[in-house]
ROFIKE-441723 format. One record per residue: x, z, y of N, C-alpha, C, O in turn. Coordinates in steps of 0.2 Angstrom, whole numbers, plus 2048, in hexadecimal, padded with zeros to 3 digits. Atoms other than C-alpha are relative to their C-alpha. Layout:
BEGIN
> X	Z	Y	X	Z	Y	X	Z	Y	X	Z	Y
...
***
This chain:
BEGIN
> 7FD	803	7FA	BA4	EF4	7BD	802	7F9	7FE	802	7F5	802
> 7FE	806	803	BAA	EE5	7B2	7F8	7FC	802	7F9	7F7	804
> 806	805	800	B97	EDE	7B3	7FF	800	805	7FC	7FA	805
> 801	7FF	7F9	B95	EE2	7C6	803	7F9	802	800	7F4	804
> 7FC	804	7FF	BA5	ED7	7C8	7FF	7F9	7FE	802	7F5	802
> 7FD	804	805	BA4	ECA	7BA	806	7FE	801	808	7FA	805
> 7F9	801	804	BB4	ECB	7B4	801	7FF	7FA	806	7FD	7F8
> 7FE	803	804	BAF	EC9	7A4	804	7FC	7FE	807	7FD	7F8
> 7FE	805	802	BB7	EB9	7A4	806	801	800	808	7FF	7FA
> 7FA	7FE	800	BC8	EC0	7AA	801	805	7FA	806	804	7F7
> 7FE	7FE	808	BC6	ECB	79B	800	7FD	7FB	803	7FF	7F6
> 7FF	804	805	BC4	EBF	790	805	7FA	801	806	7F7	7FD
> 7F9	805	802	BD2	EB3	795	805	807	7FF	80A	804	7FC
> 7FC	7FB	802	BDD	EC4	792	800	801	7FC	806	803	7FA
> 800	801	807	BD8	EC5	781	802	7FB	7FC	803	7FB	7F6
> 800	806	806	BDA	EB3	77C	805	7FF	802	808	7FA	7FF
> 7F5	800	7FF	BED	EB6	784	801	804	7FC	806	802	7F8
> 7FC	7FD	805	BF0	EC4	779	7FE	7FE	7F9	802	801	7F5
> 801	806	808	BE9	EBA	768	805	7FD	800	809	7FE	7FC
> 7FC	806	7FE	BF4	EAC	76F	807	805	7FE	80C	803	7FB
> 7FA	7FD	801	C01	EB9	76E	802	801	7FA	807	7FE	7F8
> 800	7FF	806	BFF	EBF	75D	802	7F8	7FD	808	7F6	7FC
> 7FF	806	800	BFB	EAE	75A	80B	7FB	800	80E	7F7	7FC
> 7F9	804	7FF	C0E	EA9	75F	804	805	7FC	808	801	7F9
> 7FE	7FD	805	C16	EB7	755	7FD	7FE	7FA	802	800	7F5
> 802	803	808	C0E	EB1	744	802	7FB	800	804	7F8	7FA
> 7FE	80A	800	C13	E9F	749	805	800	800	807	7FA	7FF
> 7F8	7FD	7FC	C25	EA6	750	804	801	7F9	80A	7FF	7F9
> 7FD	7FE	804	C27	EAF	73D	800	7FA	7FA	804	7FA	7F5
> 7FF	807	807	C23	E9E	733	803	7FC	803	803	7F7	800
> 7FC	805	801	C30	E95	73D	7FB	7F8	803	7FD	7F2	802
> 805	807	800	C21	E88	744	803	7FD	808	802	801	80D
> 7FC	801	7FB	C29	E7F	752	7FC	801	806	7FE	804	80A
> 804	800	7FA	C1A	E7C	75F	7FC	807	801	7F7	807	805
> 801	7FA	7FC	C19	E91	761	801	801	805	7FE	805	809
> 7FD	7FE	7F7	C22	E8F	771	7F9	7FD	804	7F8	7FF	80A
> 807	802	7FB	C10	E85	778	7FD	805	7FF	7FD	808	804
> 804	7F9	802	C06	E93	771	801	806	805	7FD	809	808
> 7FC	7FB	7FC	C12	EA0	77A	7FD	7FE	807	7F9	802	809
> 801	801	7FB	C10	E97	78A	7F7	7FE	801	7F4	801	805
> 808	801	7FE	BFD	E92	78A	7FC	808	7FF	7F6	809	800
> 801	7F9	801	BFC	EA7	785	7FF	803	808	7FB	807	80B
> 7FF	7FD	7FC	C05	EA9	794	7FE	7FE	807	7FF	802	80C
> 805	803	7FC	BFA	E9F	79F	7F9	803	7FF	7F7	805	805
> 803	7FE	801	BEC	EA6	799	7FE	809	803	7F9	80C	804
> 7FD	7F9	7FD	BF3	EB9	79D	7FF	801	807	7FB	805	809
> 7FF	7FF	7FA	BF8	EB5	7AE	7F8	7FC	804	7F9	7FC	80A
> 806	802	7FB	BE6	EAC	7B5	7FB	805	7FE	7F7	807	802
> 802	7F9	800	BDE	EBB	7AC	802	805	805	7FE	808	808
> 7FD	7FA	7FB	BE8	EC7	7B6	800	7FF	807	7FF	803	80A
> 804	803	7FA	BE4	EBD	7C6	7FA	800	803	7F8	801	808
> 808	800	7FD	BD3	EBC	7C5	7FC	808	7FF	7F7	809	801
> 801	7F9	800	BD2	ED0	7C0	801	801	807	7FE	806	80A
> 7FB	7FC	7FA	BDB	ED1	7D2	7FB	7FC	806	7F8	800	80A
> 804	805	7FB	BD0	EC2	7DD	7FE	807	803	800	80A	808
> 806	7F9	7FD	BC1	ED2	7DF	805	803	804	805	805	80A
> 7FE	7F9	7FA	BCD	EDE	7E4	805	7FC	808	805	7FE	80E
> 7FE	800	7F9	BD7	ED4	7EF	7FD	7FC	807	801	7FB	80C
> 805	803	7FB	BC9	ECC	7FA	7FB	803	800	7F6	7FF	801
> 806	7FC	7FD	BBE	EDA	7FB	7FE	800	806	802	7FE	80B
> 7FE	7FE	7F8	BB5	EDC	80B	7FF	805	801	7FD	808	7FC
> 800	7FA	7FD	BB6	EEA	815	7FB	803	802	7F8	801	808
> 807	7FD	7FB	BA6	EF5	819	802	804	806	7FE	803	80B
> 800	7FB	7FB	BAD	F02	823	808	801	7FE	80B	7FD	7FA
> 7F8	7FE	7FF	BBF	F0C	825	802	802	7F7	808	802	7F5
> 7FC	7FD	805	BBE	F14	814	7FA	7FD	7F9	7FA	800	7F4
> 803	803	805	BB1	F08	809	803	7F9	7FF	806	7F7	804
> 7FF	807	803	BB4	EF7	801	7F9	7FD	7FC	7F5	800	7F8
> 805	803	806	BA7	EEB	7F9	804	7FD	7FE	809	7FC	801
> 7FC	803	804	BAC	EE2	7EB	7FD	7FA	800	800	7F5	802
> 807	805	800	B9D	ED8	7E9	7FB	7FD	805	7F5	7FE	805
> 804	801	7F8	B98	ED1	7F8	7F9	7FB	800	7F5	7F8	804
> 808	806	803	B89	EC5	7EF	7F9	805	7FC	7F3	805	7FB
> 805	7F9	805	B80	ED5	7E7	7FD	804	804	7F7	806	804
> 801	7FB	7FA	B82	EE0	7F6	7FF	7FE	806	803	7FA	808
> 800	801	7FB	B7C	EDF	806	807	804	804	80B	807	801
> 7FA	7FE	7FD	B89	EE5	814	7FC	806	802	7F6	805	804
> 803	7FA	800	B86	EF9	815	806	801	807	80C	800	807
> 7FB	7FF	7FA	B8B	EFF	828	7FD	808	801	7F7	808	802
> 802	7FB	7FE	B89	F11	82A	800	802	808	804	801	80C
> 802	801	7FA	B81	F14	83A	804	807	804	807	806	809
> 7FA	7FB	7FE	B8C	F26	83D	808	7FD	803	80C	7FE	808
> 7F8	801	800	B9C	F1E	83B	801	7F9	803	805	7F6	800
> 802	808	7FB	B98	F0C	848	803	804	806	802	80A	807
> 800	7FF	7FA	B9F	F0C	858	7FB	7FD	805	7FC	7F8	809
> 808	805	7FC	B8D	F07	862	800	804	805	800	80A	804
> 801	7FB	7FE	B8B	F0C	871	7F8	802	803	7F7	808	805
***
């Protein structure tokens, strides 16, 4: 599903915020003053990670009443001819 979507990228800025994190605890226990930039460039890094995991889901389109696509450049638009109101 992550390769459907590429979200890699959103997975890998969530990893280089929790390094950043660690990162800010080793630098927090030596007393290093410019921890708190670390901290926040952690926390930057976190939160546009967890946005761009959310993009896909929240601008799916809609195929029908109980389908979604995610991937609207991959997939054509699938209409079940059952469940159409044609008349």
């Amino acid at each position: 599903m992550i390769k459907v979507l590429k979200l890699q990228k959103a997975v890998f800025l969530i990893i280089l915020g929790i390094v950043g994190l660690i990162a800010f605890k080793i630098m927090e226990a030596d007393k290093i003053e410019s921890a708190i930039y670390v901290l926040k460039f952690s926390g930057i890094l976190l939160l546009v990670g967890s946005v761009w995991l959310l993009y896909p889901i929240m601008f799916a389109k809609k195929v029908n009443e109980e389908e979604v696509q995610l991937d609207s450049d991959k997939h054509e638009e699938i209409i079940d001819p059952l469940t159409t109101d044609q008349p």
